[in-house]
C-alpha positions as CSV (number, residue, x, y, z in Angstrom):
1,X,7.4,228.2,127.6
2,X,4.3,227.4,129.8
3,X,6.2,226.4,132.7
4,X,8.4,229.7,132.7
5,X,4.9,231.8,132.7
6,X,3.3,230.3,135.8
7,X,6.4,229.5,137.5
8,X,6.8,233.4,137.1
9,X,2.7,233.7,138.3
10,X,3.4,231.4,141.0
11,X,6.4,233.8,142.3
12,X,4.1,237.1,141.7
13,X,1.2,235.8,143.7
14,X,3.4,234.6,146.7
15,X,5.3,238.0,146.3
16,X,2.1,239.6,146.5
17,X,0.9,237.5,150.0
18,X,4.7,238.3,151.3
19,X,4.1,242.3,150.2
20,X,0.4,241.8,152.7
21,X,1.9,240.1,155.5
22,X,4.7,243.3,155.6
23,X,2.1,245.6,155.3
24,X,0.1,244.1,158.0
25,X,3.5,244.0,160.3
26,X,4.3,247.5,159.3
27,X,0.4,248.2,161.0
28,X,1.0,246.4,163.8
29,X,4.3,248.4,164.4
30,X,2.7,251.1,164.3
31,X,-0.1,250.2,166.6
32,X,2.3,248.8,169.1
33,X,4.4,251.7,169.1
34,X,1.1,254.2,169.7
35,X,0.2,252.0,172.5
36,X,3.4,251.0,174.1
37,X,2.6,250.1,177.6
38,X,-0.4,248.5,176.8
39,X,1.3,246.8,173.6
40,X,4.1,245.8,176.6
41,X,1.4,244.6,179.5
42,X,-0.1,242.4,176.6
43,X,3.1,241.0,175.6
44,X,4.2,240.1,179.2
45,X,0.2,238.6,180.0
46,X,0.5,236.4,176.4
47,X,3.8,235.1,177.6
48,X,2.6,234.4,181.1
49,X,-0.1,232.6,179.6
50,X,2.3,230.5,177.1
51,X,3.9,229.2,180.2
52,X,1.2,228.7,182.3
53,X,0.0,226.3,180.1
54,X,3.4,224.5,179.2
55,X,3.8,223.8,182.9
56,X,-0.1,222.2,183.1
57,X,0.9,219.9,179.7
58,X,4.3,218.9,181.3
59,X,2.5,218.7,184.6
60,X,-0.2,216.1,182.8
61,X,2.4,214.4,180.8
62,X,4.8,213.6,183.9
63,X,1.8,212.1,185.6
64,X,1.3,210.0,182.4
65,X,4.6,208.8,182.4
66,X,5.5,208.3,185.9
67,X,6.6,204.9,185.1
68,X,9.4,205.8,183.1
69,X,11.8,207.5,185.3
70,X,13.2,211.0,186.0
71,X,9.2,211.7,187.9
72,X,10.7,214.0,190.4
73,X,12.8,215.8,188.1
74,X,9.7,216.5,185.4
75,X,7.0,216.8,188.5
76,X,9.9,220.2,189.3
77,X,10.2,221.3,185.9
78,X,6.3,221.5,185.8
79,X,6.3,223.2,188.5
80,X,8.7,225.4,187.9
81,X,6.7,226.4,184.6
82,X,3.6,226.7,186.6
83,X,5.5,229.2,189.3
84,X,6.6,231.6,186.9
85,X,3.6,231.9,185.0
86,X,1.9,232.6,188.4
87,X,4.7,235.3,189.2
88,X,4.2,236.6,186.2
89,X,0.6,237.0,186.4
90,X,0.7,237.9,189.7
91,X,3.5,240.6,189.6
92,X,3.2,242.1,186.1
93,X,5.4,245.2,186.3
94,X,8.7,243.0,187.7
95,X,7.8,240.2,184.7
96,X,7.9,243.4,182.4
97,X,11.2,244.2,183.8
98,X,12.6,240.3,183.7
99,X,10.9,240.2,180.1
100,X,12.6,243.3,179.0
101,X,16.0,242.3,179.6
102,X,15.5,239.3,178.0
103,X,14.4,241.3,175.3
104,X,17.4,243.5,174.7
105,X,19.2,240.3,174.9
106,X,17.2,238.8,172.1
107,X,17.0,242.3,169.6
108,X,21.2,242.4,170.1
109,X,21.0,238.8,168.8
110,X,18.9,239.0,165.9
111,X,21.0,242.4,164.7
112,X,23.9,240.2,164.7
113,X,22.0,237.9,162.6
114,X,20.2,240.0,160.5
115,X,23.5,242.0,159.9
116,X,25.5,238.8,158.7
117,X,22.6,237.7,156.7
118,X,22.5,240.9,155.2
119,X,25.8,240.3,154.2
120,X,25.5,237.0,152.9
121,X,22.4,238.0,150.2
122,X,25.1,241.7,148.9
123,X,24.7,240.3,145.3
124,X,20.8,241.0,145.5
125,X,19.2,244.2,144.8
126,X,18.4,246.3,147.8
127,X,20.3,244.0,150.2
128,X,21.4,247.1,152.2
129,X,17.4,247.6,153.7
130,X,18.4,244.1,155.2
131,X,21.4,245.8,156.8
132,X,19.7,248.9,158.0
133,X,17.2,246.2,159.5
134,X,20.1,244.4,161.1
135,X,21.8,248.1,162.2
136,X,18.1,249.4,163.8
137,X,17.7,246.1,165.3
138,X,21.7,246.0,167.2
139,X,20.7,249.6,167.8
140,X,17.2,249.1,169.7
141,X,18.9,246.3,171.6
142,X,21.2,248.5,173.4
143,X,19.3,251.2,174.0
144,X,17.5,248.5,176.2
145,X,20.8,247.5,177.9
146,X,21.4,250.9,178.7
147,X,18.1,252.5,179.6
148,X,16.9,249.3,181.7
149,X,15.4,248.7,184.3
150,X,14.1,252.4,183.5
151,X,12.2,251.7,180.6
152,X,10.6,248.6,181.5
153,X,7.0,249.6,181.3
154,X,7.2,251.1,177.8
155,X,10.3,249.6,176.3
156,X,8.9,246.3,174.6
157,X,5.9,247.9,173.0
158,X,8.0,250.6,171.8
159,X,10.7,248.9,170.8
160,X,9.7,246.3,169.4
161,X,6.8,248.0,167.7
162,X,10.1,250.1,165.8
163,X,11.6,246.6,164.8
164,X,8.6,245.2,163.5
165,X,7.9,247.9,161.3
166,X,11.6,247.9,160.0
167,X,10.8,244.4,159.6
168,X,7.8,244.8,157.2
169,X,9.5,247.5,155.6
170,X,12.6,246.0,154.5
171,X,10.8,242.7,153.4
172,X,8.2,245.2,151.0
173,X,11.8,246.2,149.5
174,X,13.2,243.3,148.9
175,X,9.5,241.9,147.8
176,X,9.6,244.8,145.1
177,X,12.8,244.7,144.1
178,X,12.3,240.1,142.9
179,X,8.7,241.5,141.3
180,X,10.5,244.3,139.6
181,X,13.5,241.3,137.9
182,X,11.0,239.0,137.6
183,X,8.8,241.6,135.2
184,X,12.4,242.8,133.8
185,X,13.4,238.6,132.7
186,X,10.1,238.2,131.6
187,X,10.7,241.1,128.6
C-alpha cells in the first residue's frame, strides 16, 4: 500500500517540476514575443555561434585524425562550418532571412507531428490542447511561408515566442488534468 502512495508522490512532485518548466516557457513566450527582433537577432547570433564552434571542433578533430582518411573531405566540412558562422555573424539580417525559412520549414513539421501525436494520446483527458498546439503550430508555419522574406526581422521572435507559449500552455493542461486522476484514483 506504501508503494502506491509514493509511487503517486513521486508522479505529483515531477508533475509539479513539469507544471514550472511550462510556466517558465509560457514567460519566455511572452518575453520573446514583446521583444521580437531582438528575441530574433539573438536567436540568429546563438545559432551563429553553435556553428562557429562545431566547425573549430571538426576543424581540431580532422587535424587529429589526418591519418585516417577522408582529410580533405573533413578539412571542407570544417570549413564549411566555419564560413557560415562567419556569414552569419557578419551579415546578420540575410542569416535572419536564411534562418527564418528554415524556420517555417521546421514549425510546419512539428504541427504535423504534434497533430498526429495529438491523435495518438485521444483516450487521455484534455488531448485536444495537444491538437490545438499541433493546429497553432501548422498555422504559424505558414504564415512564415507566405509572409517571407517580409517578415524576416520579426518573424522568429514572434513566432516562435506564440508556439512556445502554446507549448507551456498545453503541457500545464495535460500536467493538471494526470494530478487531477491521480488525486481522483487515490480516493
Amino acid at each position: 500500500m506504501s508503494t502506491g502512495i509514493s509511487t503517486n508522490n513521486d508522479i505529483k512532485s515531477s508533475l509539479n517540476g513539469s507544471i514550472v518548466v511550462s510556466v517558465l516557457m509560457v514567460l519566455l513566450g511572452i518575453a520573446a514575443i514583446a521583444f521580437p527582433y531582438f528575441s530574433t537577432l539573438a536567436a540568429e547570433t546563438w545559432i551563429a555561434w553553435i556553428i562557429l564552434f562545431g566547425g573549430i571542433s571538426k576543424l581540431v578533430y580532422t587535424f587529429q585524425t589526418r591519418e585516417q582518411g577522408g582529410f580533405v573531405w573533413q578539412l571542407l566540412l570544417s570549413l564549411l562550418y566555419i564560413g557560415t558562422a562567419v556569414l552569419l555573424l557578419v551579415y546578420p539580417l540575410q542569416g535572419i532571412l536564411t534562418l527564418t525559412l528554415a524556420l517555417g520549414a521546421f514549425l510546419l513539421t512539428e504541427g504535423v507531428f504534434e497533430i498526429v501525436y495529438a491523435f495518438q494520446r485521444r483516450d487521455q483527458p484534455n488531448w485536444v490542447w495537444s491538437l490545438a498546439n499541433g493546429i497553432t503550430t501548422l498555422v504559424l508555419g505558414g504564415l512564415i511561408w507566405f509572409e517571407w522574406p517580409f517578415n524576416g526581422p520579426f518573424a522568429i521572435g514572434l513566432l516562435v515566442g506564440i508556439s512556445i507559449i502554446f507549448t507551456g500552455v498545453s503541457r500545464i493542461l495535460l500536467a493538471i488534468a494526470v494530478r487531477s486522476k491521480l488525486n481522483e484514483s487515490s480516493v
